[in-house]
C-alpha positions in Angstrom: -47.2 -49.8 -6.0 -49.7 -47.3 -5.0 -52.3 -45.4 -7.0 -52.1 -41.5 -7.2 -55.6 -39.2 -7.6 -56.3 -39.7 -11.4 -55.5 -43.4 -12.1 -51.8 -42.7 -12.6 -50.2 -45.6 -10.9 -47.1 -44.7 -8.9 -44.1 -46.5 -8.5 -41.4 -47.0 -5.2 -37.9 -47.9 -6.5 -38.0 -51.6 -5.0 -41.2 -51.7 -7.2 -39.1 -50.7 -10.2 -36.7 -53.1 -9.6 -38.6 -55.5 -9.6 -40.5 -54.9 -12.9 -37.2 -54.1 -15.0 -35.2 -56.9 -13.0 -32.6 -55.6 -11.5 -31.3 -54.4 -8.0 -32.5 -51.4 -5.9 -29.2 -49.8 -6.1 -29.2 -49.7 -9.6 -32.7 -48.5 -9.8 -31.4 -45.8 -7.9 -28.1 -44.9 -9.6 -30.4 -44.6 -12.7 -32.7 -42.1 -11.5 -30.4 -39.9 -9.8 -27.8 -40.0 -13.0 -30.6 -39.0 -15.1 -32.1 -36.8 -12.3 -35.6 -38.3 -12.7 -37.6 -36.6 -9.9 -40.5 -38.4 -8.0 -44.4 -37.7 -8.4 -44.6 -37.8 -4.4 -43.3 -39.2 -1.2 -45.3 -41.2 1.2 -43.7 -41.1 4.4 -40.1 -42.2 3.7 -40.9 -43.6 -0.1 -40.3 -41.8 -2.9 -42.8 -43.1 -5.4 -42.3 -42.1 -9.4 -44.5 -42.4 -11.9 -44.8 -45.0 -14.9 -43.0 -42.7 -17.5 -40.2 -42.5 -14.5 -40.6 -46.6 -14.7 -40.1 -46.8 -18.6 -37.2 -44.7 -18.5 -35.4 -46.4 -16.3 -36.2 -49.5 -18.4 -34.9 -48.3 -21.3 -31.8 -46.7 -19.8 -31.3 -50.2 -18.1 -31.8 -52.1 -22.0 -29.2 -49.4 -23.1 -26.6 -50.6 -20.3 -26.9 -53.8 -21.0 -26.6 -53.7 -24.9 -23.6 -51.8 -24.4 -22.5 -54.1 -21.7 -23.0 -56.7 -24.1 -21.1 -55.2 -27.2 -18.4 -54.3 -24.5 -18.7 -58.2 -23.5 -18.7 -59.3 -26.9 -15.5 -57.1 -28.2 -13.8 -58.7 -25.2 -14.4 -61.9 -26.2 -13.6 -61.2 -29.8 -10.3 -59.5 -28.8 -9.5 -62.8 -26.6 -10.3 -64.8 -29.8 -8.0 -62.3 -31.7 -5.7 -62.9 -29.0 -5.4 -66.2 -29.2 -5.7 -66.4 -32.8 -2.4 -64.4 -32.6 -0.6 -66.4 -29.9 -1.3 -69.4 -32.5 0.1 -67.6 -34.8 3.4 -66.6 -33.1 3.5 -69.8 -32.2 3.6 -71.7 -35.5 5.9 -68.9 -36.8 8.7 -69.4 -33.9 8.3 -73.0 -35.0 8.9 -72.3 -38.4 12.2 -70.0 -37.5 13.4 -72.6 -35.5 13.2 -75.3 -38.4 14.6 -73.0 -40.6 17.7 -72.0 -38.6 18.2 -76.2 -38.0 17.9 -76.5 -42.1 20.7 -73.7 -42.4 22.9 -75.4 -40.2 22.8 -78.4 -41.8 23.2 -76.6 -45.6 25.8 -74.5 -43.8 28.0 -78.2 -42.8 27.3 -79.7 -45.9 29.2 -76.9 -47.2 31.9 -77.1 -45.2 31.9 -81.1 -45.5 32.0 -80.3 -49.8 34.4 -77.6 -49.4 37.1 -80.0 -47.1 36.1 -83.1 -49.6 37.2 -80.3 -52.5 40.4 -79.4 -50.9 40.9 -83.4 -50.4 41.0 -84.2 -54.1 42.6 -81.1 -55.0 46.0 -81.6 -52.5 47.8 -84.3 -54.4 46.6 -82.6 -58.0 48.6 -79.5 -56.4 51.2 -81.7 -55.4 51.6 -83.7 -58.5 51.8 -80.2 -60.8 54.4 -79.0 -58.4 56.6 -81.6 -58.3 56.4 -81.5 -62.3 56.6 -78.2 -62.1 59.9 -78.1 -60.1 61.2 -81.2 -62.2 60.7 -79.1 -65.0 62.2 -76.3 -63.6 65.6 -78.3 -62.3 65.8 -79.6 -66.0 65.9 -76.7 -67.3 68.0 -75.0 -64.9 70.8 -78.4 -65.7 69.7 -77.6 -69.1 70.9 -74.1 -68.9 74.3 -74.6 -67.2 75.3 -77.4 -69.9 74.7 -74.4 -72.3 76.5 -72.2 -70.6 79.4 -73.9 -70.1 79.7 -75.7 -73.4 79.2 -71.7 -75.3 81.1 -69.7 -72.7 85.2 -71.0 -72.1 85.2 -70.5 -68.3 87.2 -67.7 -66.9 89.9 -68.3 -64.8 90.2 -66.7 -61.5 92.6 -64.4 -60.5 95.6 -66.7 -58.9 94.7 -69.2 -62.0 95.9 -66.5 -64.2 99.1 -65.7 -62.4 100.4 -69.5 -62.4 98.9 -70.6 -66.0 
């Protein structure tokens, strides 16, 4: 730090990195971005005055409340992130439960449906012998009829020797 004619105190950059905590390099990133110029050079030192030195303080607060907000969004998006993984996670749980309880309604089913058929076989089978006793009844029924109403005709040769 060196003094300049009037009391103005005057700054190098490694001073101002040392004040606002931070590295040389950035110090001079800063002023060149924001094209800060110095007060005056002693031999190969470029020395800046205090209102150079507050403004790279504040620039430097900025940076790091942004760097912050930018750390902080990536840690809330990580939460989000996993908060979502969770998520996917307890819903491919829940597909996979549900396709197992389909399967199992979807046998149960089929078990019902073959039990169903079961009991219903010798019902069917039971009504369609009756049905075709019934049916051979009345067909012997029919021919007694027939042949007791109509005289039976005689077939050709019968005629000839009769």
């Amino acid at each position: 730090m060196a003094k300049a004619g009037k009391d103005e105190k005057l700054y190098s950059q490694k001073d101002i990195a040392d004040r606002v905590g931070t590295s040389k390099s950035t110090v001079y990133r800063i002023i060149k971005e924001l094209g800060l110029k110095n007060a005056t050079k002693q031999s190969q030192t470029m020395l800046y005055s205090e209102s150079v030195l507050n403004t790279v303080r504040k620039e430097l607060h900025a940076r790091k409340l942004i760097q912050n907000s930018t750390a902080e969004s990536v840690k809330n998006s990580d939460e989000l992130i996993a908060q979502l993984k969770d998520d996917l996670q307890h819903e491919r749980e829940q597909v996979a439960n549900l396709t197992k309880l389909l399967d199992q309604s979807q046998q149960l089913q089929l078990n019902l449906q073959q039990q169903i058929k079961a009991l219903q076989a010798p019902q069917e089978a039971t009504a369609a012998s009756e049905s075709n006793s019934k049916t051979n009844d009345d067909e012997t029924t029919k021919d007694t009829e027939k042949a007791a109403k109509e005289p039976e005709k005689l077939k050709w040769w019968q005629r000839i020797f009769k």
